[in-house]
VMD Tcl script that draws the C-alpha trace (Angstrom):
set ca {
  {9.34 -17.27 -4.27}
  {9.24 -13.56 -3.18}
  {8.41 -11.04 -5.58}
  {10.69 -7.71 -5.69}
  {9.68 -4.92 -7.63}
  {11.67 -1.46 -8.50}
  {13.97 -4.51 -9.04}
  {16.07 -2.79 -11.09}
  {16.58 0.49 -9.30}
  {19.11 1.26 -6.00}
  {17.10 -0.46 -3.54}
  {15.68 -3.52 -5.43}
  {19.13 -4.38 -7.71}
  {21.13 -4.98 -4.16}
  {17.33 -6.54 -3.14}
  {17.29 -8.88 -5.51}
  {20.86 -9.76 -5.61}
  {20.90 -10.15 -1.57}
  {18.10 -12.59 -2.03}
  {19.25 -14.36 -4.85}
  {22.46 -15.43 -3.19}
  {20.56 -16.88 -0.16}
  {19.42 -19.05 -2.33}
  {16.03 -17.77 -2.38}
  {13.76 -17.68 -5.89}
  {13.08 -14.69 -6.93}
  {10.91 -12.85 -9.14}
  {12.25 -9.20 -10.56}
  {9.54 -6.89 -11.24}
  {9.92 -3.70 -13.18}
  {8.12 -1.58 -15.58}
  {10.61 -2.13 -18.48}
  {12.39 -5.56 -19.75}
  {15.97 -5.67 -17.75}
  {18.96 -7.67 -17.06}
  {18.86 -9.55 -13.48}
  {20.92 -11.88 -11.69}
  {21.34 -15.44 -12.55}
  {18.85 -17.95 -11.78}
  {16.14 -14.72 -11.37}
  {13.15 -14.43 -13.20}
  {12.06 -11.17 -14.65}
  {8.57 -10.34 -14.99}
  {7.84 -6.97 -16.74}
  {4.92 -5.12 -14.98}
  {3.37 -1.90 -14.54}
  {2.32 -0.84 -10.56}
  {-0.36 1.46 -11.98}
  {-2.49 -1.62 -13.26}
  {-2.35 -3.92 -10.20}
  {-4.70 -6.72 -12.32}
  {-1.50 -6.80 -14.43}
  {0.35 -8.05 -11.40}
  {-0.97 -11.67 -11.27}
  {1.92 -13.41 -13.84}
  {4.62 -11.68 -11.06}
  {3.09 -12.53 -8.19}
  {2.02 -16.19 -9.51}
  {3.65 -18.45 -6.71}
  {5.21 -15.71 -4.52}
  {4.73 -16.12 -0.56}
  {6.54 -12.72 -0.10}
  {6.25 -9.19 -1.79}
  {8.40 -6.22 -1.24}
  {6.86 -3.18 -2.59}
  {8.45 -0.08 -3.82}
  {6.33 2.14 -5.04}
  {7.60 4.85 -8.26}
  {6.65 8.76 -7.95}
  {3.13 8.25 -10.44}
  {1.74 5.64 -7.93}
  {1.39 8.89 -5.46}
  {-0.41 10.78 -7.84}
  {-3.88 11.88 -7.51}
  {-6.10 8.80 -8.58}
  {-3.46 5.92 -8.39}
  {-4.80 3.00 -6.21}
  {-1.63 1.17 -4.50}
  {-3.89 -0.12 -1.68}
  {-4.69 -2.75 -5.06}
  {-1.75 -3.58 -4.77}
  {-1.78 -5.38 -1.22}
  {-5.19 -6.60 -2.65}
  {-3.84 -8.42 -5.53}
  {-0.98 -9.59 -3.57}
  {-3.21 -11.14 -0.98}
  {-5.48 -12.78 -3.51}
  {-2.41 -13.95 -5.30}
  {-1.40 -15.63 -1.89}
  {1.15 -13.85 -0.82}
  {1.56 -13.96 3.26}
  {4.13 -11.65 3.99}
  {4.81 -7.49 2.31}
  {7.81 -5.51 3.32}
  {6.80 -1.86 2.21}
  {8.69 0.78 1.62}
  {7.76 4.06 3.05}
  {9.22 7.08 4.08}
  {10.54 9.11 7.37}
  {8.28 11.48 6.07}
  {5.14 10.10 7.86}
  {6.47 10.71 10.95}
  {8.27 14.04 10.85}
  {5.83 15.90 8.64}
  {2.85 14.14 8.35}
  {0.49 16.70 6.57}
  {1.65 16.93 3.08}
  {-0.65 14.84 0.44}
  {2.36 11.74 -0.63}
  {2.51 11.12 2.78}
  {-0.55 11.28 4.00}
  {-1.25 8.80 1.11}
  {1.58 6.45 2.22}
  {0.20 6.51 6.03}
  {-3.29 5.31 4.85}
  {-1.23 2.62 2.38}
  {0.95 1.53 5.96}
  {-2.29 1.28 7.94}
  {-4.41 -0.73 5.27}
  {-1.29 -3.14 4.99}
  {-1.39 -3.69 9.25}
  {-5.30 -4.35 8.69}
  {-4.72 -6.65 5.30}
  {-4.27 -10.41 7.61}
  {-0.54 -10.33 5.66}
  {2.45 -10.62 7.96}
  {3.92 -7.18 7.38}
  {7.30 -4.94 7.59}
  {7.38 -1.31 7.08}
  {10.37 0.31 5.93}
  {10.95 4.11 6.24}
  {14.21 5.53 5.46}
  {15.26 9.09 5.59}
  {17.39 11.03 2.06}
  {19.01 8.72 0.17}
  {23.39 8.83 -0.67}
  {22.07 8.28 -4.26}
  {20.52 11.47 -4.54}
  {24.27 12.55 -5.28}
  {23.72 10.95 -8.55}
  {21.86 14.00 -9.45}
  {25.63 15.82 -9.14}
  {27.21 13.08 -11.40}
  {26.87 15.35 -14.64}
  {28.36 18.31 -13.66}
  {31.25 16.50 -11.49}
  {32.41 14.88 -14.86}
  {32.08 17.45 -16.54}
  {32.89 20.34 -14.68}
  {34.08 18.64 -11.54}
  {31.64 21.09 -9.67}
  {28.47 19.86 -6.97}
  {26.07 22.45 -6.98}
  {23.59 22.61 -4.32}
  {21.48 24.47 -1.76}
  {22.16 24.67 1.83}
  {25.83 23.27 1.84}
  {26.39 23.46 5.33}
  {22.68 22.26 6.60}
  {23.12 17.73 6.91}
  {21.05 15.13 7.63}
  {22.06 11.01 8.04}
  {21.02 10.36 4.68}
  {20.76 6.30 3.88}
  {22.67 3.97 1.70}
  {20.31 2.05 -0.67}
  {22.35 -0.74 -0.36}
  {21.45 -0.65 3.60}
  {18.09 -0.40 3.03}
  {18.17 -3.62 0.18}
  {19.82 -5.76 3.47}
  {16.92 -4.43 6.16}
  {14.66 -5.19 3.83}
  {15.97 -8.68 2.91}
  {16.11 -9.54 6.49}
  {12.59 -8.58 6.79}
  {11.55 -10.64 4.17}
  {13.05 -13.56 5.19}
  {13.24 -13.84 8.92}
  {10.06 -13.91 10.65}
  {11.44 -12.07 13.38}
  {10.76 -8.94 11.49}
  {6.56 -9.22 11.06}
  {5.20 -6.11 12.57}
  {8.25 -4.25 12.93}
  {8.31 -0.66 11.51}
  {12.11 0.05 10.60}
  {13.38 3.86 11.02}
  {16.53 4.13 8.48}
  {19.13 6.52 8.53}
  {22.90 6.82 7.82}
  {25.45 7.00 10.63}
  {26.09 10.40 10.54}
  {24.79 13.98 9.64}
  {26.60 14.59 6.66}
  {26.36 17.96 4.73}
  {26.46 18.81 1.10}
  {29.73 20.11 1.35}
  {30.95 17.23 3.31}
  {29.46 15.00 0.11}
  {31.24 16.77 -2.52}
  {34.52 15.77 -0.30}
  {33.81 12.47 0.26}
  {33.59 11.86 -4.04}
  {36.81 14.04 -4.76}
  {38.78 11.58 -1.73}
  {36.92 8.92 -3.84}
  {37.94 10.93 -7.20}
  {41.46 11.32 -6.55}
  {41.27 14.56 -7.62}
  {39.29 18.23 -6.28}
  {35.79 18.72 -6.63}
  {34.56 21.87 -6.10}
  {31.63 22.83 -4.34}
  {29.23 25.47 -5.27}
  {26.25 27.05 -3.11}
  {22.70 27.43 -5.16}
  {20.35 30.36 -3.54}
  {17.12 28.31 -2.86}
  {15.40 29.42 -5.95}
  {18.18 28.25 -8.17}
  {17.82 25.17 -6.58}
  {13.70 24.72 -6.93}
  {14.00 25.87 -10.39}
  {16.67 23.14 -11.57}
  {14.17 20.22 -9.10}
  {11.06 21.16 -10.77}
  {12.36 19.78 -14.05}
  {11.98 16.68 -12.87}
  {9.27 17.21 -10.05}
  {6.28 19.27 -9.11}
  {6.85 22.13 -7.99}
  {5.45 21.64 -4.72}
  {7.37 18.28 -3.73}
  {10.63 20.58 -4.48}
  {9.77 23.06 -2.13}
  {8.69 20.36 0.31}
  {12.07 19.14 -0.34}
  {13.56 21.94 -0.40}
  {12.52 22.53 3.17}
  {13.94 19.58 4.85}
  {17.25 20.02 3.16}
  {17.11 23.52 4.70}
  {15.71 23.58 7.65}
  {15.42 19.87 8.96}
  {13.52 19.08 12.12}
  {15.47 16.94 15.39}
  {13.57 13.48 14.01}
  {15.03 14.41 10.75}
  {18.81 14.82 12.67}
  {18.13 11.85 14.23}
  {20.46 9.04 13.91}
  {17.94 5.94 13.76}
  {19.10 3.16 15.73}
  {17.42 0.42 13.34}
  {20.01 -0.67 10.90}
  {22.29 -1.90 13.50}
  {19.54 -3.51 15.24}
  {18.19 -5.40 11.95}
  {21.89 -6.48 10.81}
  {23.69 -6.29 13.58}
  {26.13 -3.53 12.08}
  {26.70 0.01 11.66}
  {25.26 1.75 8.57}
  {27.63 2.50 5.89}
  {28.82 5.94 5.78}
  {28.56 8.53 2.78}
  {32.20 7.61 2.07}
  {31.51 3.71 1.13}
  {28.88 4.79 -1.07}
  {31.15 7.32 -3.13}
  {33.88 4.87 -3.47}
  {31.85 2.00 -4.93}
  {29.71 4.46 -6.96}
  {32.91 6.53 -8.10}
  {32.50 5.30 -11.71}
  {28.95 7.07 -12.12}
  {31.27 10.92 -11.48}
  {34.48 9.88 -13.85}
}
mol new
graphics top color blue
foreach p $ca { graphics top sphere $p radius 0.5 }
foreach p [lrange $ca 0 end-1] q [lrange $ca 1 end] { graphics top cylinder $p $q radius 0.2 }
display resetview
């Protein structure tokens, strides 16, 4: 059995599918009641109360663990997590971290999610650690205003990075999960290419059919439409790699093709099979 929570988001809904049809068992764990593949069992759960964990993890030898914005916050105890997931015998957690530790180390989530990567090495679990750069499906945030205005609007639309299909990182991570080739590897994920916000906005009007216009927000325009849904400070910390990345967050990570033994998908893919999300 291996356990897959944020089962029903980007990452674990290709996750648990992946696993599913390799004939694996598979519990889907997420906060809310959802529909999951056939032949998957759901188990509704909240992160935040790790003792609540035990009916999802009951008979799971593997755990991949995505953990939701709150589970950062100030007072939230992930490290319980691995805990329960030990005690509950599972051998073997792929976590999902970010590039973030790496390139700029300092702020507080990541700081947090560097302790939560070194307590998993020191836990006696086999282990993966995942850390993927931007995701394509932050473009979702554009969906609105494409339908109905057929207009992205964003900062910096000439500054890129090789920002990640979700779909990629649901396959690295199934890999790790299942082939024991994989224990102790840390996984550095990024797209193929650098791709800018303008570039994006073409890729979903080729995958449209029709023009998409793009439209430049000053930096402040941008921060104040984030921090709706956001501190304030994550969106400048944001805000600052979109604008001014660093070379590790240019470079093109090697790792996907290594894991799978293929090229990452490009921006492109992901538009077309998302295209529905902007009509």
């Amino acid at each position: 059995m291996i356990a897959v929570t944020g089962a029903t988001g980007n990452i674990g809904r290709p996750l648990t599918q992946a696993l599913a049809e390799a004939g694996q068992q598979v519990t889907a764990v997420s906060r809310h009641t959802a529909a999951v593949p056939n032949g998957v069992r759901h188990v509704a759960a909240d992160l935040a109360e790790p003792a609540g964990l035990k009916p999802a993890l009951a008979g799971a030898k593997a755990l991949f663990l995505l953990l939701s914005g709150d589970l950062h916050a100030t007072g939230a105890s992930p490290a319980d997590i691995i805990s329960e997931a030990a005690v509950s015998g599972v051998r073997r957690v792929v976590l999902l971290s970010t590039l973030g530790v790496v390139t700029r180390p300092f702020g507080p989530t990541r700081i947090a999610m560097r302790a939560l990567e070194d307590m998993l090495r020191e836990s006696g679990l086999e282990w993966a650690v995942l850390r993927p750069g931007g995701f394509a499906s932050n473009a979702l945030w554009w969906a609105e205003s494409v339908r109905a205005q057929q207009v992205v609007a964003a900062p910096f639309g000439d500054v890129g990075v090789p920002i990640i299909d979700p779909a990629d990182i649901a396959a690295v991570a199934a890999a790790c999960l299942l082939d024991d080739r994989h224990t102790g590897g840390v996984y550095e994920l990024t797209g193929p290419e650098v791709i800018t916000p303008r570039q994006q906005s073409e890729a979903i009007a080729a995958a449209l059919g029709s023009p998409v216009r793009f439209h430049e927000l000053t930096r402040d325009e941008a921060k104040a439409a984030m921090a709706q849904s956001m501190p304030a400070e994550l969106a400048d910390d944001t805000l600052d790699i979109l604008g001014s990345p660093s070379p590790a967050e240019l470079r093109i990570s090697p790792d996907v093709q290594r894991v799978l033994g293929r090229a990452p998908r490009p921006f492109a893919d992901w538009a077309a099979r998302n295209v529905a999300a902007f009509r």
